[in-house]
DSSP file (Angstrom, degrees, kcal/mol; ACC not computed):
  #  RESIDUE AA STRUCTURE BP1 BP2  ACC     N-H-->O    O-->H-N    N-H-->O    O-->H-N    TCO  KAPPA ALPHA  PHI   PSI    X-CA   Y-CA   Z-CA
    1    1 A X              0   0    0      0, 0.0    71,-0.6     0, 0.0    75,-0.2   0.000 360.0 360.0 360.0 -19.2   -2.2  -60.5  -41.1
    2    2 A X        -     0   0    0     69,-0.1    68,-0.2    74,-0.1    66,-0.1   0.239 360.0 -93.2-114.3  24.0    0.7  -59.5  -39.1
    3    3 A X  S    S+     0   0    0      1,-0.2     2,-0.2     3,-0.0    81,-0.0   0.619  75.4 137.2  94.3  22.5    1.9  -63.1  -38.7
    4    4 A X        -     0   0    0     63,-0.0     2,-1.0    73,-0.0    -1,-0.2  -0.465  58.6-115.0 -86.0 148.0    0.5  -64.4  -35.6
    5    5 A X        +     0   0    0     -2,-0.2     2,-0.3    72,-0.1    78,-0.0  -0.939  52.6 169.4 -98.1  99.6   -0.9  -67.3  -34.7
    6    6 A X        -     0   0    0     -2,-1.0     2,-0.5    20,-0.0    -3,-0.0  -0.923  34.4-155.4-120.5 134.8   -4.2  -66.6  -34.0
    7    7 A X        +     0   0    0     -2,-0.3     2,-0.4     2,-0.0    75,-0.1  -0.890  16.4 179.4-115.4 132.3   -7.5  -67.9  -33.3
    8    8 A X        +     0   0    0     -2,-0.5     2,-0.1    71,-0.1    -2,-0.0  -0.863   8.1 162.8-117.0 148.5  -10.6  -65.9  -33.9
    9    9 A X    >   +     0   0    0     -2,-0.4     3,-0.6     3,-0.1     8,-0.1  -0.528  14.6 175.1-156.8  95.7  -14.4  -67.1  -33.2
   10   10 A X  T 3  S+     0   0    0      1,-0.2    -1,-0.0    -2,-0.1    -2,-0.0   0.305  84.9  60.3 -71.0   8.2  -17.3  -64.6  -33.0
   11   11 A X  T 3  S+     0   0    0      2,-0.1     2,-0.5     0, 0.0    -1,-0.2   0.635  82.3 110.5-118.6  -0.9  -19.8  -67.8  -32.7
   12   12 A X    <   -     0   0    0     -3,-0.6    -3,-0.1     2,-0.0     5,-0.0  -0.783  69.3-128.9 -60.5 114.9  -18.2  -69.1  -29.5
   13   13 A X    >>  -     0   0    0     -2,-0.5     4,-1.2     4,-0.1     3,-1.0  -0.307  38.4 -97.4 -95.6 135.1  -20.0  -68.9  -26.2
   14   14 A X  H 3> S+     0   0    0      1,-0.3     4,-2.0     2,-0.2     5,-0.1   0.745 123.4  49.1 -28.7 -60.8  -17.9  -67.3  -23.3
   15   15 A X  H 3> S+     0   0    0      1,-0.2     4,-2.2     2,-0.2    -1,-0.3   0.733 103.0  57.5 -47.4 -39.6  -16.9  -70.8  -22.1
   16   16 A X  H <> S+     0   0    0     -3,-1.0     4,-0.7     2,-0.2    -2,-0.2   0.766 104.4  48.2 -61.5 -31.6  -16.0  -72.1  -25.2
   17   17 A X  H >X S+     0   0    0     -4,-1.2     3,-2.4     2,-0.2     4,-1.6   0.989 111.5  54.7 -68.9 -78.6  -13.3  -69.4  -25.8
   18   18 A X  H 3X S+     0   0    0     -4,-2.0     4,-4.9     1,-0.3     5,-0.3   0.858 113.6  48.0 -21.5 -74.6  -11.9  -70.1  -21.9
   19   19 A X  H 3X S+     0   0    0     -4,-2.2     4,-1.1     2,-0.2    -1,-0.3   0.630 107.2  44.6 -48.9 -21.8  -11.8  -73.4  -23.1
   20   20 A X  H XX S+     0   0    0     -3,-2.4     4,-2.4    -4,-0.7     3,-0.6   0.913 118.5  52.3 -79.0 -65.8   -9.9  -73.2  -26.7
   21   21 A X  H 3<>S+     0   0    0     -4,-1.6     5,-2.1     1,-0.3     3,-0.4   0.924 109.3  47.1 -56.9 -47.8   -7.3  -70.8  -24.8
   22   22 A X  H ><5S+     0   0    0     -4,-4.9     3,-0.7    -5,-0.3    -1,-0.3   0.900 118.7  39.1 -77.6 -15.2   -6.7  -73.2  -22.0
   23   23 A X  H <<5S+     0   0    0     -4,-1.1    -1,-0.2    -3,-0.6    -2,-0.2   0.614 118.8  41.9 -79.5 -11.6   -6.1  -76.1  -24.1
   24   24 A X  T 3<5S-     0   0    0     -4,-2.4    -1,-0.2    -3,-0.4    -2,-0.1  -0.022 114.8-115.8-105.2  24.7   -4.1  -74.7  -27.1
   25   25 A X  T < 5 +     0   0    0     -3,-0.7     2,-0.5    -4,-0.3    -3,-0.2   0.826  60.6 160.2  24.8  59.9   -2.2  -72.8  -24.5
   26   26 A X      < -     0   0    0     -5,-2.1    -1,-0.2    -6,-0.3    -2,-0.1  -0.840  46.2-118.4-134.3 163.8   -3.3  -69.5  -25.5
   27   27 A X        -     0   0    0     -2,-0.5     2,-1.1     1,-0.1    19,-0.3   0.024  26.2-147.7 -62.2 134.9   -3.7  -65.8  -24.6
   28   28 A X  B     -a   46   0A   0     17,-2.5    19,-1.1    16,-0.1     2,-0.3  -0.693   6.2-156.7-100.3 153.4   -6.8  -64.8  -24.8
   29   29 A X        +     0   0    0     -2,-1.1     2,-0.2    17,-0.2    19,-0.2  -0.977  29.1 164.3-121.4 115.8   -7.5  -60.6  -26.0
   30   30 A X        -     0   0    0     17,-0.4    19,-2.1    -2,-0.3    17,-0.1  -0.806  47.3-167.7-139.5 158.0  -11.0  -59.4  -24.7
   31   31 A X  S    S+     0   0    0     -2,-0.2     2,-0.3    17,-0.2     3,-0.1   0.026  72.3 103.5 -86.7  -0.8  -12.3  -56.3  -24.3
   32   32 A X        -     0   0    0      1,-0.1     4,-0.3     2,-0.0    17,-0.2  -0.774  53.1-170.4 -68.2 123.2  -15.1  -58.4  -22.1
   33   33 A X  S  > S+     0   0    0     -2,-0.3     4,-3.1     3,-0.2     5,-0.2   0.674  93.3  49.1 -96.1 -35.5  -13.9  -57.3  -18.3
   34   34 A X  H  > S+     0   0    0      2,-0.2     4,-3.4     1,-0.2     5,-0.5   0.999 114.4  38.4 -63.0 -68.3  -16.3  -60.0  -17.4
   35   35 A X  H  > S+     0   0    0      2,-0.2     4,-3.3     1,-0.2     5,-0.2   0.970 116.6  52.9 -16.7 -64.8  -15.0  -62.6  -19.8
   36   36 A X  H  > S+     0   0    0     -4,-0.3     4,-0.9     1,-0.2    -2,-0.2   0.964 111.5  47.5 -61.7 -47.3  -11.5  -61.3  -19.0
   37   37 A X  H >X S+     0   0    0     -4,-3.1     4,-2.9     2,-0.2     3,-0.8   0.849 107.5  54.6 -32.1 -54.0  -12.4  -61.9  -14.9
   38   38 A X  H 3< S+     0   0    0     -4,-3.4     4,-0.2     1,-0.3    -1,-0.2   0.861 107.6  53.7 -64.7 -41.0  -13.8  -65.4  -15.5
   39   39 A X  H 3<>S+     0   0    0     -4,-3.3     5,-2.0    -5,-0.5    -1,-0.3   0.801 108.0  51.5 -63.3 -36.0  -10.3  -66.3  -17.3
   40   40 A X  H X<5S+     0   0    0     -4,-0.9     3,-1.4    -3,-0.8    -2,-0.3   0.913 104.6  51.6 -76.2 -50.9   -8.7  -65.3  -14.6
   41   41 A X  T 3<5S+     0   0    0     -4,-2.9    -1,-0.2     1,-0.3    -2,-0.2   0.720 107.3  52.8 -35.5 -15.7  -10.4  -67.1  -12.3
   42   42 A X  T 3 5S-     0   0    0     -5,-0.3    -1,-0.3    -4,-0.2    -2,-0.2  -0.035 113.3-112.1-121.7  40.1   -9.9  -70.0  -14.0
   43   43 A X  T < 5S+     0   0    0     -3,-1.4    -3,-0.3     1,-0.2     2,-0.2   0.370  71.1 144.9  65.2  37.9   -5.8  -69.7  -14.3
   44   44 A X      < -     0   0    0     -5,-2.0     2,-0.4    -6,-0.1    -1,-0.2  -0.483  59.2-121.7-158.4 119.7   -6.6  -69.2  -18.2
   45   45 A X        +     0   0    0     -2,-0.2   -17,-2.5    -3,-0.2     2,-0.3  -0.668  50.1 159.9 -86.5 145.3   -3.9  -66.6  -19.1
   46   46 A X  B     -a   28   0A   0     -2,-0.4     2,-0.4   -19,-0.3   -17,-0.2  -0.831  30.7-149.4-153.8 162.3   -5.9  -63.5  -20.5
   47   47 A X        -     0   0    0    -19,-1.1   -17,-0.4    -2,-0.3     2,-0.4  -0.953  22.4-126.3-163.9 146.9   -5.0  -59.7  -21.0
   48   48 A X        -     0   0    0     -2,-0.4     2,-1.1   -19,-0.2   -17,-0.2  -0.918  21.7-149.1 -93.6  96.6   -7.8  -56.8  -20.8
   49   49 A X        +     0   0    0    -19,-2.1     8,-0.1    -2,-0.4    -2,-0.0  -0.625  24.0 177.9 -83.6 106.7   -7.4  -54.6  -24.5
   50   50 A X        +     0   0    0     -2,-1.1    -1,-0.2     7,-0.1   -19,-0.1   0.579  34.3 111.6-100.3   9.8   -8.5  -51.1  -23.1
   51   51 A X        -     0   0    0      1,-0.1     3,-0.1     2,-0.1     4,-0.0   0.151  58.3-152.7 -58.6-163.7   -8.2  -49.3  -25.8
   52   52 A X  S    S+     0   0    0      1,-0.0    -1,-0.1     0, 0.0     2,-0.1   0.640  75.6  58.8-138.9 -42.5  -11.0  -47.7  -27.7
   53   53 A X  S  > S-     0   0    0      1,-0.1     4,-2.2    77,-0.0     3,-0.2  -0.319  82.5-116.8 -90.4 151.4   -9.2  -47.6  -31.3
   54   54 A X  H  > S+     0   0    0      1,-0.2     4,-2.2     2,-0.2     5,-0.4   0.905 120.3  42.3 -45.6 -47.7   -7.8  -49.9  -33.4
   55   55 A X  H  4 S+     0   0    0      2,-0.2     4,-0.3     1,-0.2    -1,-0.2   0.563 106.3  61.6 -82.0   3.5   -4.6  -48.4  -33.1
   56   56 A X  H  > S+     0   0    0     -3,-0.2     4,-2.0     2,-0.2     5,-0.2   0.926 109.7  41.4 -37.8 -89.8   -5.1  -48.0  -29.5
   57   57 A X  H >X S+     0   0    0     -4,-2.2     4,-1.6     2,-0.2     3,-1.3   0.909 113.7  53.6 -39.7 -74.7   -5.4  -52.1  -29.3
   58   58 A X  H 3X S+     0   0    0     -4,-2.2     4,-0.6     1,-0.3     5,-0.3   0.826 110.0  54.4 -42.6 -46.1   -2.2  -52.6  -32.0
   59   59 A X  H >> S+     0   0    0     -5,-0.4     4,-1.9    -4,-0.3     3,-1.5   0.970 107.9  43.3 -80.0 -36.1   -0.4  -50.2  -29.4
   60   60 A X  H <X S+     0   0    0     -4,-2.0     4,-3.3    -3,-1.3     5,-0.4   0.833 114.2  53.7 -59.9 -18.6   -1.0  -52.3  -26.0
   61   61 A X  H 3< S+     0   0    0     -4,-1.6    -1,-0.2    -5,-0.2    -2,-0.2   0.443 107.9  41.6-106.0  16.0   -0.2  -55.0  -27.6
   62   62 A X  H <X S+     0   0    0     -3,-1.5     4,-0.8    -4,-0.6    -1,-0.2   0.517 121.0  47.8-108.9 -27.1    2.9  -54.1  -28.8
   63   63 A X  H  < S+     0   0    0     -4,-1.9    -2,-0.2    -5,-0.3    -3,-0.1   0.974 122.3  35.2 -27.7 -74.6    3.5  -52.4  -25.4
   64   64 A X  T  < S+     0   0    0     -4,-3.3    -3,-0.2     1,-0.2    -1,-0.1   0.731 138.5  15.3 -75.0 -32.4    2.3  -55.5  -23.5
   65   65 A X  T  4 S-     0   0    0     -5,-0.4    -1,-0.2     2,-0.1    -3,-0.1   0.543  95.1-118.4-126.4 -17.4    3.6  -58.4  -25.8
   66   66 A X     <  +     0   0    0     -4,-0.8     2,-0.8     1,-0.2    -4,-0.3   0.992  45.4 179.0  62.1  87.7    6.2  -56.5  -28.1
   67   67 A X        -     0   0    0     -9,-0.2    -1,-0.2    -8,-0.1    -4,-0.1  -0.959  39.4-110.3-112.8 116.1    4.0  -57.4  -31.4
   68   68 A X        -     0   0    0     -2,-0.8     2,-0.4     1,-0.1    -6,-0.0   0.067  22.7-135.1 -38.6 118.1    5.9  -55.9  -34.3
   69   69 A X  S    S+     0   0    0     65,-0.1     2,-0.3    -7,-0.0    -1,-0.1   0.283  80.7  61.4 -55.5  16.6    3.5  -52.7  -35.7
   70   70 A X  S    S-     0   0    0     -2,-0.4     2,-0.4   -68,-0.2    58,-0.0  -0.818  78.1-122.6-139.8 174.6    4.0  -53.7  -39.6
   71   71 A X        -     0   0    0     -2,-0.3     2,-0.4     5,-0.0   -69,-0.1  -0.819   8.4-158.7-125.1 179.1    3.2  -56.7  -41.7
   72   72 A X    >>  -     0   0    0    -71,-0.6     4,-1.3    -2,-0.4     3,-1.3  -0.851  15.0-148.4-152.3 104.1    5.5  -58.6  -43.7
   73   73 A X  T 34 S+     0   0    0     -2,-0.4    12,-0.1     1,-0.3    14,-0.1   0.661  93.0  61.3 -81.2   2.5    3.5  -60.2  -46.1
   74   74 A X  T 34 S+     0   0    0      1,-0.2    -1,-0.3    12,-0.1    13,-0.1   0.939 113.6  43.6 -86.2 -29.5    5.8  -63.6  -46.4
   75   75 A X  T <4 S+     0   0    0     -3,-1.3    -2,-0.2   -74,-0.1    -1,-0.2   0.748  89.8 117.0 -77.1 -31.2    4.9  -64.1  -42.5
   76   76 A X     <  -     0   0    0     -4,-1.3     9,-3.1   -75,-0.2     2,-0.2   0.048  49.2-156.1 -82.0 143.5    1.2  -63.2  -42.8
   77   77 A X  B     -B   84   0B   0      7,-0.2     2,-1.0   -73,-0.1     7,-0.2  -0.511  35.4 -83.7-102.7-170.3   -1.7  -65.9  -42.0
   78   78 A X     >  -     0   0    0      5,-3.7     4,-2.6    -2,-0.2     3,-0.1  -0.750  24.7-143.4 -87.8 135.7   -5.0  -65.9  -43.2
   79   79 A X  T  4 S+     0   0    0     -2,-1.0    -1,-0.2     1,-0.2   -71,-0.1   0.855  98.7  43.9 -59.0 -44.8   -7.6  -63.7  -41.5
   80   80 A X  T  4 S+     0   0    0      1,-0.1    -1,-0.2    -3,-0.1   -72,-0.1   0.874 135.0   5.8 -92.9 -14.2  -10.2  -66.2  -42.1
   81   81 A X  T  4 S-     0   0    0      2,-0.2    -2,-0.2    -3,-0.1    -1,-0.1   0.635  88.7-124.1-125.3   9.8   -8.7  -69.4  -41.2
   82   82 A X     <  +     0   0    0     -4,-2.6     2,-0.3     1,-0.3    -3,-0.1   0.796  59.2 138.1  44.5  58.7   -5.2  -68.6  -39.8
   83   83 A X        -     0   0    0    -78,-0.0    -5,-3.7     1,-0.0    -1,-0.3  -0.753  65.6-102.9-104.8 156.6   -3.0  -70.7  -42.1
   84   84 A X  B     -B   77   0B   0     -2,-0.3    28,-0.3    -7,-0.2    -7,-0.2  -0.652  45.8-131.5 -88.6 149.2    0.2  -69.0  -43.4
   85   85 A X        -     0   0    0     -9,-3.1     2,-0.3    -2,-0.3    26,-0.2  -0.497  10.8-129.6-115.2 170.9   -0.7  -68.0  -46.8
   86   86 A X  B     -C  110   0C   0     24,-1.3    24,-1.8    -2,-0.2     2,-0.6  -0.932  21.8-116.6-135.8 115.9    1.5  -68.7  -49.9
   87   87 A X        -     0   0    0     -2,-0.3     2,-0.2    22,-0.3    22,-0.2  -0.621  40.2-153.3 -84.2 133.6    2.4  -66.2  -52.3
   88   88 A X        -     0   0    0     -2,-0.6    20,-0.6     1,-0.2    -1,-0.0  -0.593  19.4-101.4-117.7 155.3    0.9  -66.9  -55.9
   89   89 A X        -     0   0    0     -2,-0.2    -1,-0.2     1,-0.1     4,-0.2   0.179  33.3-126.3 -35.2 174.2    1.4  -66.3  -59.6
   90   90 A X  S    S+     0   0    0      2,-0.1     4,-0.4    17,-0.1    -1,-0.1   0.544 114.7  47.1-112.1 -39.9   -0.9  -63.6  -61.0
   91   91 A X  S >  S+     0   0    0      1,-0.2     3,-0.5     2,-0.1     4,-0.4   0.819 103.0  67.6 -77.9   3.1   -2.4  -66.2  -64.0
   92   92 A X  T 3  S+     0   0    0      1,-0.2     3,-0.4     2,-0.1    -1,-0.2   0.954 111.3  35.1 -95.3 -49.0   -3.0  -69.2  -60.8
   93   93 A X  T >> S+     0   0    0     -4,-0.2     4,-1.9     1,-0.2     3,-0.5   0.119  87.8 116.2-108.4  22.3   -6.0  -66.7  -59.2
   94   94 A X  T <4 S+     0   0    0     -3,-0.5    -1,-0.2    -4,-0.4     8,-0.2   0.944  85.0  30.2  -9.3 -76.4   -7.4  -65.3  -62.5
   95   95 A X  T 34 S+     0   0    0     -3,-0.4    -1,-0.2    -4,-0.4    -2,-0.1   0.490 109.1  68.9-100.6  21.6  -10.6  -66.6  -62.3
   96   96 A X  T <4 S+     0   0    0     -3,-0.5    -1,-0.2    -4,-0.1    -2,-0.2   0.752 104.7  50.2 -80.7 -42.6  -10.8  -66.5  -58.0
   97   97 A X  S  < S-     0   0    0     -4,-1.9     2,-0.0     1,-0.1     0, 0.0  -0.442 101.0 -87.6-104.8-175.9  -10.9  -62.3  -58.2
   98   98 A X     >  -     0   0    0     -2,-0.1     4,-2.2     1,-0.1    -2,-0.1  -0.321  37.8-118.0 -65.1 171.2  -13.1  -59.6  -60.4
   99   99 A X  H  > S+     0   0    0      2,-0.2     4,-2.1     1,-0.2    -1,-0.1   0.807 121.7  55.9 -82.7 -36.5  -11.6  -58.9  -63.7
  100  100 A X  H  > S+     0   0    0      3,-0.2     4,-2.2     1,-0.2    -1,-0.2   0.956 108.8  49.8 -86.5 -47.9  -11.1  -54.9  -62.6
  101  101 A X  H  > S+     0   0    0      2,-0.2     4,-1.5     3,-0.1    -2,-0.2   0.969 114.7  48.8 -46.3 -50.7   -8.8  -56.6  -59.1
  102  102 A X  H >< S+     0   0    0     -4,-2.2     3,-2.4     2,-0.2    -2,-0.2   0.875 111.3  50.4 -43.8 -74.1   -6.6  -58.9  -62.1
  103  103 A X  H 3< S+     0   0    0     -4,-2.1    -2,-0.2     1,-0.3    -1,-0.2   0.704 119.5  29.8 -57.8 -47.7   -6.1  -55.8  -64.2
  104  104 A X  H 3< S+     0   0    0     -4,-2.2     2,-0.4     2,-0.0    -1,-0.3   0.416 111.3  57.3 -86.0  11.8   -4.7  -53.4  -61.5
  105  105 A X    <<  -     0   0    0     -3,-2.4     3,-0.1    -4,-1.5    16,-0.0  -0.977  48.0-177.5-123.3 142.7   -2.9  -55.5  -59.0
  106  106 A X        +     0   0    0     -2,-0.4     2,-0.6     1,-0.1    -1,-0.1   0.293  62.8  81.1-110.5  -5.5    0.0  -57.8  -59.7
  107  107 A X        +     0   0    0     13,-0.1    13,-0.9   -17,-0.0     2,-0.2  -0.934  47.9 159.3-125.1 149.7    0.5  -59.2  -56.5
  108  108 A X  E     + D   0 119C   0    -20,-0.6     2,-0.4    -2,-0.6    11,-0.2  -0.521  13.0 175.1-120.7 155.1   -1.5  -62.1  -54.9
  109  109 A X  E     - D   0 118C   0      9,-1.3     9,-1.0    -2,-0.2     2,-0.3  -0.847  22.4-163.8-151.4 172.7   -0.7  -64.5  -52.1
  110  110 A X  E     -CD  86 117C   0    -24,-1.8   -24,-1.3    -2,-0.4     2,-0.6  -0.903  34.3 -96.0 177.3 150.0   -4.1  -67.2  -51.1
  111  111 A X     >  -     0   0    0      5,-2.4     4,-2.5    -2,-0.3     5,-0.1  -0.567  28.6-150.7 -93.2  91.4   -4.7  -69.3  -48.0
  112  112 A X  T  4 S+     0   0    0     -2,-0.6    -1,-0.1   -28,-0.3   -27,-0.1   0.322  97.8  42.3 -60.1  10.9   -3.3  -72.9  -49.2
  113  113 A X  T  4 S+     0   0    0      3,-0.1    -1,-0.2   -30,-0.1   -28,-0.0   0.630 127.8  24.3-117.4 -35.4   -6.1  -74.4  -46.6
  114  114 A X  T  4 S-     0   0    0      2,-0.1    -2,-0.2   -31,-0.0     3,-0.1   0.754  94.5-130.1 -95.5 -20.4   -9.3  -72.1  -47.2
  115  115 A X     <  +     0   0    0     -4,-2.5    -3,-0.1     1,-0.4    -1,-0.0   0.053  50.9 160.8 124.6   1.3   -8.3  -71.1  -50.7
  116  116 A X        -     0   0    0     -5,-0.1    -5,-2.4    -6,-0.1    -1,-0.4   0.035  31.9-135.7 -14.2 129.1   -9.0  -67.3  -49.6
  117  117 A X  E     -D  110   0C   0     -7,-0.2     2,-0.2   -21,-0.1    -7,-0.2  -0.399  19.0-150.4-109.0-159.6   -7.3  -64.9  -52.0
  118  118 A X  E     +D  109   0C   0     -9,-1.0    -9,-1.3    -2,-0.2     2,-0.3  -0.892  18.5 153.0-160.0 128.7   -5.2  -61.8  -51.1
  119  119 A X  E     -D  108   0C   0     -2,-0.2     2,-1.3   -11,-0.2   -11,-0.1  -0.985  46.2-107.4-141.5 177.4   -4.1  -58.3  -52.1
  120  120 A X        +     0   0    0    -13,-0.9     2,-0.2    -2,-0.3   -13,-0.1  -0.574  59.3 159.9 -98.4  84.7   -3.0  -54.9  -51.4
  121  121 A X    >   -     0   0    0     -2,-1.3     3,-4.5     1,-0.1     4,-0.3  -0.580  57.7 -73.9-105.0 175.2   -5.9  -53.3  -52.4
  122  122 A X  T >  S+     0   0    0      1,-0.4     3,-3.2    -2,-0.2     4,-0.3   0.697 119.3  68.4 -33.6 -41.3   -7.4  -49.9  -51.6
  123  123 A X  T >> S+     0   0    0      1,-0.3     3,-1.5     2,-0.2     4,-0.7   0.914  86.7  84.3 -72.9 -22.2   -8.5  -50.6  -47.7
  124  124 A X  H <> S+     0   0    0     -3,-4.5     4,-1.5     1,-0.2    -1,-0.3   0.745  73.7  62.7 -72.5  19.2   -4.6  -50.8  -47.2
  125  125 A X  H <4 S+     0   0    0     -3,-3.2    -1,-0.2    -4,-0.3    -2,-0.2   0.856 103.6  48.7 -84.4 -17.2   -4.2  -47.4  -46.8
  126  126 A X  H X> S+     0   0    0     -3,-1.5     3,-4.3    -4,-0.3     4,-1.4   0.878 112.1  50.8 -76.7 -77.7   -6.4  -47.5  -43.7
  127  127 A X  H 3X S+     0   0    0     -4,-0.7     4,-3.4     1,-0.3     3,-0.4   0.685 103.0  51.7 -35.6 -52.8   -4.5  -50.1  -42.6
  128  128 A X  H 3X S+     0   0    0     -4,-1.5     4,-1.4     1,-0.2    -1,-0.3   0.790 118.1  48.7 -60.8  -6.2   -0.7  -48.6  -43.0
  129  129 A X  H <> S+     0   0    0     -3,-4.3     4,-0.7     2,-0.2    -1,-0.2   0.935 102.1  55.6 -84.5 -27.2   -2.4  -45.6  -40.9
  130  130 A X  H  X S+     0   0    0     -4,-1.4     4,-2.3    -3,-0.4     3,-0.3   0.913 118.2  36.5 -60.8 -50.2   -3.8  -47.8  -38.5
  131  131 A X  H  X S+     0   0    0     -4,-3.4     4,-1.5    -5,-0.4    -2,-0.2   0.921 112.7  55.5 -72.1 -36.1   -0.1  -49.0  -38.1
  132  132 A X  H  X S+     0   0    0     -4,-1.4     4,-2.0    -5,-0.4    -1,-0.2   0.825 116.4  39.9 -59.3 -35.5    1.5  -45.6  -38.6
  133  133 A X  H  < S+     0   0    0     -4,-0.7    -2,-0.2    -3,-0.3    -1,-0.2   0.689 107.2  57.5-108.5 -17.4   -0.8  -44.2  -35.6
  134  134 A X  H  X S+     0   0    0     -4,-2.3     4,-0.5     2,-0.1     3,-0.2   0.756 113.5  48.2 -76.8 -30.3   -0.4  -47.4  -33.4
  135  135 A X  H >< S+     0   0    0     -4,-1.5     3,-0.7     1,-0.2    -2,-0.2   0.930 105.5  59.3 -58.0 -45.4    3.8  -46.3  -33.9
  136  136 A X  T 3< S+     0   0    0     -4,-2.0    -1,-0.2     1,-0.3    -2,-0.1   0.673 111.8  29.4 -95.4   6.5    3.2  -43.1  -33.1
  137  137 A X  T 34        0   0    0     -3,-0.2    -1,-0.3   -82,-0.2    -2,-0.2   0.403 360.0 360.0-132.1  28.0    1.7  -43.5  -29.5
  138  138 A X    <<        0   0    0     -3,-0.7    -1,-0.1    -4,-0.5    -2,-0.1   0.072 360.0 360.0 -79.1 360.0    3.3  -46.4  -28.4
């Protein structure tokens, strides 16, 4: 969401993840010390998230990496397939959300490869706190 090019896979086997990071030349974020050991071994470039919190993680890794604490929703990919998502008309996702999502939101954006829709709906208020509280101990 916060514009990264990211790959996520909870059905990936410890090896397979080694492998995606060293061939798409990327960093891999575990909170696995074993994982994170094996990567190292294996010249795999890797970082150890020790925090305990979300905003915890969001603060090493703006620490560690400088990764901006906010989102910017014109940057943002999709969570599920990490394509940068396309902001859309309100009548083009009609019939993708519930009727109660149309009437109160007027802005949309959806994932022009999984066809995943988007808003700012209630759970962002956890989120700008999660970012507000990763700011403030950073």
């Amino acid at each position: 969401m916060m514009g990264h090019d990211v790959r996520y896979s909870n059905k990936c086997d410890d090896s397979e993840l080694l492998e995606i990071a060293k061939t798409e030349s990327r960093i891999m974020l575990t909170r696995d010390l074993e994982l994170y050991q094996r990567a190292a071994a294996r010249s795999t470039e890797a970082y150890f998230v020790e925090g305990l919190t979300e905003a915890e993680h969001l603060s090493e890794l703006f620490n560690r990496f400088g990764v901006e604490l906010s989102i910017d929703l014109e940057k943002s990919r999709c969570p599920q397939c990490n394509a940068k998502l396309a902001h859309v008309d309100k009548e083009e996702i009609a019939a993708k959300v519930k009727e109660r999502t149309f009437r109160y939101y007027d802005e949309f954006w959806k994932c022009p490869n999984c066809g995943q829709v988007y808003w700012q709906g209630a759970h962002w208020t956890k989120i700008r706190a999660i970012l507000k509280e990763a700011k403030e101990i950073s």
